[in-house]
C-alpha positions as a LaTeX table, in Angstrom:
\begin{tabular}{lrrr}
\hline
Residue & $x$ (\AA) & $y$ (\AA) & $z$ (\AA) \\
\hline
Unk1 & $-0.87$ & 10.88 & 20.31 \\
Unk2 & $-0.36$ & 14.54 & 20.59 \\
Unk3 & $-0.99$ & 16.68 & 17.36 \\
Unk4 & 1.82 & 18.99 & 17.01 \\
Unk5 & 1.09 & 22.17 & 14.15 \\
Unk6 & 3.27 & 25.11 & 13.56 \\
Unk7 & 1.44 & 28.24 & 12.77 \\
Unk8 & 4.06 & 29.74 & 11.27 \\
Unk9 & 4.50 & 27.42 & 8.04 \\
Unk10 & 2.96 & 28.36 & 4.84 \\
Unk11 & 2.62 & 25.87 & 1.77 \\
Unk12 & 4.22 & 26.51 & $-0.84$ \\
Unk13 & 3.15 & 26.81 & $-4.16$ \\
Unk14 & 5.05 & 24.49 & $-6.92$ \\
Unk15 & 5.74 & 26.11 & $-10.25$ \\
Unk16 & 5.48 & 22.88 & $-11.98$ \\
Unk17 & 1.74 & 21.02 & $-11.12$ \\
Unk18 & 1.07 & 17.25 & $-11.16$ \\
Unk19 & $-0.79$ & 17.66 & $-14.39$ \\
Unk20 & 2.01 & 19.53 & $-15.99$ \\
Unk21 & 4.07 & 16.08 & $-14.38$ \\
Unk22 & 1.57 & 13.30 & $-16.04$ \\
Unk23 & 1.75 & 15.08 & $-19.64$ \\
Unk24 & 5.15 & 14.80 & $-19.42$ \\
Unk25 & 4.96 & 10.72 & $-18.18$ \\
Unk26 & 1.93 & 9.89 & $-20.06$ \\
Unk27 & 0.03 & 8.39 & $-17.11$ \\
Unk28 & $-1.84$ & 9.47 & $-14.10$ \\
Unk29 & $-1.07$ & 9.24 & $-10.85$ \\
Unk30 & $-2.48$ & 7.75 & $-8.59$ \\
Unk31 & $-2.03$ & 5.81 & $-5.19$ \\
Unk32 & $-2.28$ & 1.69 & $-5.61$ \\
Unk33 & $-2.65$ & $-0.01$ & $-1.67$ \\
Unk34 & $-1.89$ & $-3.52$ & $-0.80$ \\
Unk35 & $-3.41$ & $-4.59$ & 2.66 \\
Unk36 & $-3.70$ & $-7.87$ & 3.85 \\
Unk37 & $-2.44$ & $-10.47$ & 6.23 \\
Unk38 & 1.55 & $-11.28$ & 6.49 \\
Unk39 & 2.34 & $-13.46$ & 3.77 \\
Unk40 & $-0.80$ & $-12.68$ & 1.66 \\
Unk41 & 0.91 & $-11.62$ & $-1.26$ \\
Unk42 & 1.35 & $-7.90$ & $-1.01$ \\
Unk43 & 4.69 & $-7.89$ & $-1.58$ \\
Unk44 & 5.12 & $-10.04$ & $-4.54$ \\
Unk45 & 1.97 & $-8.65$ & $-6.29$ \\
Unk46 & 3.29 & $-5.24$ & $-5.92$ \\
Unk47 & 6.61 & $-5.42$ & $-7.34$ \\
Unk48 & 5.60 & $-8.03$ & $-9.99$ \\
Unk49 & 3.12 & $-5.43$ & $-10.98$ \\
Unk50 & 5.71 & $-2.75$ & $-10.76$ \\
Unk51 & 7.78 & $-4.60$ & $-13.03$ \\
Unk52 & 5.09 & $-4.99$ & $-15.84$ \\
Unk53 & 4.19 & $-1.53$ & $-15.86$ \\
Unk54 & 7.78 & $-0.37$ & $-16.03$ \\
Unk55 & 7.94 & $-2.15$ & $-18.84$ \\
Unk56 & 5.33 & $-0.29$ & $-20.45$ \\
Unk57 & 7.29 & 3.14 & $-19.24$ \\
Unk58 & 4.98 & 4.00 & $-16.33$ \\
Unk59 & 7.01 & 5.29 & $-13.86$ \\
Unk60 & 6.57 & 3.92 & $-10.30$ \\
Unk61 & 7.97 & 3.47 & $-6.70$ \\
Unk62 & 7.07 & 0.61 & $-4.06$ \\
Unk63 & 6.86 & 1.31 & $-0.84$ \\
Unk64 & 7.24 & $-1.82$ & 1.13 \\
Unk65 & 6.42 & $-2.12$ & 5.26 \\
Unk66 & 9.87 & $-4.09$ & 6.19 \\
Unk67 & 11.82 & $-1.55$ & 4.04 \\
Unk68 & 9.86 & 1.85 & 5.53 \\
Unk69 & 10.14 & 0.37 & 9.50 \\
Unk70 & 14.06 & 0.12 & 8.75 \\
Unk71 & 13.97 & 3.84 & 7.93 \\
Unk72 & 11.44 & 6.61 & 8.26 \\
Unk73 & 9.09 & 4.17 & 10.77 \\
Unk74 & 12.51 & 2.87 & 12.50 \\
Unk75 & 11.02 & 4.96 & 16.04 \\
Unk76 & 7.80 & 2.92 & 15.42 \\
Unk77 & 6.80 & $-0.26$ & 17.45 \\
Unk78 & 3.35 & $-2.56$ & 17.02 \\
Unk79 & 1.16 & $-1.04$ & 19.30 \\
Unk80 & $-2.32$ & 0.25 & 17.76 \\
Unk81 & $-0.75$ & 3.77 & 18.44 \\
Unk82 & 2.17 & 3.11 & 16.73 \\
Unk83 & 0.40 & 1.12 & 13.61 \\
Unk84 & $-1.80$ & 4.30 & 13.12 \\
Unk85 & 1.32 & 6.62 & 12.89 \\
Unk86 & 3.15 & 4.24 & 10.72 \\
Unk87 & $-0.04$ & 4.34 & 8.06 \\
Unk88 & $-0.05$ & 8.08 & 8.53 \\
Unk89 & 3.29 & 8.58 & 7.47 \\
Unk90 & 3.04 & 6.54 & 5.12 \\
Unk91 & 0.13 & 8.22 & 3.18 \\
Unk92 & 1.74 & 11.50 & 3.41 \\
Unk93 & 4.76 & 9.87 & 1.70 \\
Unk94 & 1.97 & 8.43 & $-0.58$ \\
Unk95 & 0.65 & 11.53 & $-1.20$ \\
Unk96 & 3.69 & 13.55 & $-2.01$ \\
Unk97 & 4.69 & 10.88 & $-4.38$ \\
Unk98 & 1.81 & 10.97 & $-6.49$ \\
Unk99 & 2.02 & 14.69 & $-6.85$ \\
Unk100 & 5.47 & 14.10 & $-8.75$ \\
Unk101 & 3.61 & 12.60 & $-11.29$ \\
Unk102 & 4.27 & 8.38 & $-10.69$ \\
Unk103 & 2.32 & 5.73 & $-9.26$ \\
Unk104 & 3.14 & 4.73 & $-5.90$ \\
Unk105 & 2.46 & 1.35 & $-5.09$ \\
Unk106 & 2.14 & 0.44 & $-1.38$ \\
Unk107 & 2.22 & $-2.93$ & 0.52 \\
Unk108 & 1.27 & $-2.49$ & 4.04 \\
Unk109 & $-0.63$ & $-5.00$ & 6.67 \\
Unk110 & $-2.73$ & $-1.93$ & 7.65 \\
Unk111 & $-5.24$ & $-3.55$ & 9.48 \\
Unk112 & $-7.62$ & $-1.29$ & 10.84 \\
Unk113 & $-9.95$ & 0.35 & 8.54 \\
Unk114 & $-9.52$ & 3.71 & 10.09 \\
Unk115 & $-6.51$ & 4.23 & 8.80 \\
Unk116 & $-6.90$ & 3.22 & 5.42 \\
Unk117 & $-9.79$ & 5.77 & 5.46 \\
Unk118 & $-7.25$ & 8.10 & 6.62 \\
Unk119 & $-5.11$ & 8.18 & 3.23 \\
Unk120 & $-8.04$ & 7.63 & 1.19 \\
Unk121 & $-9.07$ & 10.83 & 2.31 \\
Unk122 & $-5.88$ & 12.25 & 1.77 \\
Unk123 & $-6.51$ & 12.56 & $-2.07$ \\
Unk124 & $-9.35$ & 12.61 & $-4.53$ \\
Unk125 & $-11.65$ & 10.13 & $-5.25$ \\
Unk126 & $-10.51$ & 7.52 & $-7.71$ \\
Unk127 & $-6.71$ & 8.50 & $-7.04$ \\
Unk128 & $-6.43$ & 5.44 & $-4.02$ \\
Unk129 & $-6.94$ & 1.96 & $-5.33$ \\
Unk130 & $-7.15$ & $-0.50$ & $-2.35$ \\
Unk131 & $-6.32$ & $-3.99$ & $-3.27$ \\
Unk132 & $-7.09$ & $-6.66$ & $-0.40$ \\
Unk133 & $-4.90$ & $-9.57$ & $-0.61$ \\
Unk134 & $-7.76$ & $-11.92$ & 0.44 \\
Unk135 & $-6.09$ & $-15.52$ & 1.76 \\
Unk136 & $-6.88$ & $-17.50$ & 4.92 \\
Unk137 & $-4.71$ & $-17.31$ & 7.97 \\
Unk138 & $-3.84$ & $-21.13$ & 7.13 \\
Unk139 & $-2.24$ & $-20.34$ & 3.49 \\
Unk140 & $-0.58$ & $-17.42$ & 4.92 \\
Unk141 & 0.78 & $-19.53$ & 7.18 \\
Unk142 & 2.15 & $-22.64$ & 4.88 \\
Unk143 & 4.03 & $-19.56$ & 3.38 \\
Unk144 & 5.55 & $-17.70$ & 6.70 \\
Unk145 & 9.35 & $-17.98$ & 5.27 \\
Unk146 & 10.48 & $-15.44$ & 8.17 \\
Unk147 & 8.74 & $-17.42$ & 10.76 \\
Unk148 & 6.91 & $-14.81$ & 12.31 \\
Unk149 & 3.78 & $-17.09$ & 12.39 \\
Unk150 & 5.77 & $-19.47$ & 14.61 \\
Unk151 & 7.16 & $-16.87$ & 16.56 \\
Unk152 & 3.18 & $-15.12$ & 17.37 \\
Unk153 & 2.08 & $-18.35$ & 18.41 \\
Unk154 & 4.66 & $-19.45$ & 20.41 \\
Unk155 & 4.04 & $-16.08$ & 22.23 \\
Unk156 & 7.66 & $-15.22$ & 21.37 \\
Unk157 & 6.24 & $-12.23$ & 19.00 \\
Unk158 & 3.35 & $-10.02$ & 20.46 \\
Unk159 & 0.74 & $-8.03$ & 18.52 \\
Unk160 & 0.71 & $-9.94$ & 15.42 \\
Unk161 & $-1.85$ & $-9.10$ & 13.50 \\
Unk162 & $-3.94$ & $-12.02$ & 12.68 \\
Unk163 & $-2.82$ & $-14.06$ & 15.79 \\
Unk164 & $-2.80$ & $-11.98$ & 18.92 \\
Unk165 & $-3.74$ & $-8.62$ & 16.64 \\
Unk166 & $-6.57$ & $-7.89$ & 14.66 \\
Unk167 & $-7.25$ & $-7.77$ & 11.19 \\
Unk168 & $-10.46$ & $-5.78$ & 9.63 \\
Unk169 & $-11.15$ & $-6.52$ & 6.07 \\
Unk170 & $-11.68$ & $-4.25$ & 3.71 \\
Unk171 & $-15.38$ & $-4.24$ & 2.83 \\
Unk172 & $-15.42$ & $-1.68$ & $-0.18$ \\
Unk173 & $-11.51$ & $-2.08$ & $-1.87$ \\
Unk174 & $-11.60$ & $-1.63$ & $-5.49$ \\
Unk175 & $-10.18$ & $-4.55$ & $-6.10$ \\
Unk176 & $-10.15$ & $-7.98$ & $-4.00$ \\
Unk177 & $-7.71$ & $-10.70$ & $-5.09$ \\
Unk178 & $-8.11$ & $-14.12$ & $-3.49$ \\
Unk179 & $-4.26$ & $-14.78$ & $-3.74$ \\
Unk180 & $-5.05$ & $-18.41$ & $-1.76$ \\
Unk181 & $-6.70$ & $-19.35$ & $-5.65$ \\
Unk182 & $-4.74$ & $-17.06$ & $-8.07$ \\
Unk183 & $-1.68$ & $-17.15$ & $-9.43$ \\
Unk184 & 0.87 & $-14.13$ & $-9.38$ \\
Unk185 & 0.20 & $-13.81$ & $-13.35$ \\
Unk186 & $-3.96$ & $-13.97$ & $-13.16$ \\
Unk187 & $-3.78$ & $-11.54$ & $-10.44$ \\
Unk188 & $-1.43$ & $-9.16$ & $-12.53$ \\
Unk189 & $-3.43$ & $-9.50$ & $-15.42$ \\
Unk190 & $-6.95$ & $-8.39$ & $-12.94$ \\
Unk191 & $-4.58$ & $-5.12$ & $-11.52$ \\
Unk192 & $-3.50$ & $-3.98$ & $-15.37$ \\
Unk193 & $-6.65$ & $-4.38$ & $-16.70$ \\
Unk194 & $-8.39$ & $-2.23$ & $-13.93$ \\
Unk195 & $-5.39$ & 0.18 & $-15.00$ \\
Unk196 & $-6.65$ & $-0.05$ & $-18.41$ \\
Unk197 & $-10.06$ & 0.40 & $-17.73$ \\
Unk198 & $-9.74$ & 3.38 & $-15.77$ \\
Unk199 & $-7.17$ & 4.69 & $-18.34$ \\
Unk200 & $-4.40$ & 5.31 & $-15.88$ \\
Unk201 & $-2.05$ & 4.58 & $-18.76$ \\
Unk202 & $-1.76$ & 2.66 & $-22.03$ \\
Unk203 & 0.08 & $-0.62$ & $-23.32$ \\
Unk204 & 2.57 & 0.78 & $-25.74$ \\
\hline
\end{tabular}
C-alpha cells in the first residue's frame, strides 16, 4: 500500500485538552479492544459492557466491524492488505475518540498481531486494553447465526479468518476471557473490575 503524506498540513493545536475533557466526565479515557474469532463474543461483551458503564455515567462509543465496513471501511475487501487498512483506520478513529474525553470500545476480528501493535502504539501505555475473546472454532461455530461459517466452508466465502484465514492470538492482552466457559455477566463483572482497579472511573 502506498503511503500518501502532505507536507503542507500542520496539526493543530486544541484549546480544550483531553485532561481538561476527563475532569469534566469524571473518567479517563482510554481505548478498550475486542479481538477474537467471528462469533466469539466481541460484540455482545462490548455493548453489554457499554451499557453497564453508561449506567454509571461513563460516557462511551462502540465501534463495531459490520457497522464500520458499511461506512468508513465500505472501499475495503478481506484481503491481508485490506484487513491491515481497515485496523488502521480504525485506530485513528480510536485514537481521536479517546482524545474527546470517552472510552471507545472496539470489537474487531483483527487477526494479525501486527496490527493490533499498530494502535497500541498509537497511544500511551495503559490507554489500549486488549481483551481476547478466547473460544474454540467449534463454539464459535454452534453460534454462527449469519452463517458465514457455512458459507467459508462450503468455499462460498473466501478469506475467513479461522477457516481459510488466519487467526494469531493475542499472547500479552490485558485481559483474556474464555467466553466458551463464561457467561456474558461473569465476563462483565472481570472487564469492570479491571476498570476499577485501574481507576478508569468509579461506581457512583
Amino acid at each position: 500500500m502506498i503511503k500518501i503524506t502532505n507536507e503542507n498540513t500542520v496539526p493543530h493545536e486544541p484549546s480544550v485538552h483531553r485532561p481538561n475533557r476527563e475532569r469534566t466526565n469524571k473518567h479517563k479515557s482510554i481505548i478498550i479492544w475486542f479481538t477474537g474469532l467471528s462469533a466469539s463474543g466481541k460484540s455482545t461483551l462490548a455493548n453489554a459492557l457499554e451499557a453497564k458503564l453508561h449506567n454509571n455515567n461513563v460516557r462511551t462509543y462502540v465501534l463495531d466491524g459490520d457497522n464500520i465496513r458499511q461506512g468508513l471501511c465500505k472501499d475495503l475487501g478481506f484481503s491481508d492488505e485490506d484487513r491491515t487498512e481497515n485496523i488502521r483506520r480504525i485506530g485513528e478513529v480510536s485514537k481521536l475518540m479517546m482524545e474527546a474525553g470517552i472510552i471507545v470500545i472496539t470489537a474487531f476480528i483483527s487477526p494479525f498481531t501486527k496490527d493490533r501493535k499498530i494502535v497500541r502504539e498509537l497511544v500511551e501505555k495503559g490507554e489500549f486494553i486488549e481483551v481476547f475473546c478466547n473460544a474454540s472454532i467449534d463454539v464459535c461455530e454452534s453460534r454462527d447465526l449469519k452463517g458465514l461459517y457455512l458459507k467459508a466452508r462450503a468455499g462460498d466465502l473466501s478469506e475467513f479468518t479461522g477457516i481459510s484465514s488466519p487467526y494469531e492470538k493475542p499472547v500479552n492482552s490485558e485481559i483474556e476471557l474464555d467466553t466458551d466457559k463464561l457467561s456474558v455477566q461473569d465476563c462483565i463483572d472481570k472487564l469492570i473490575s479491571y476498570l476499577l482497579d485501574k481507576n478508569i472511573f468509579e461506581i457512583t
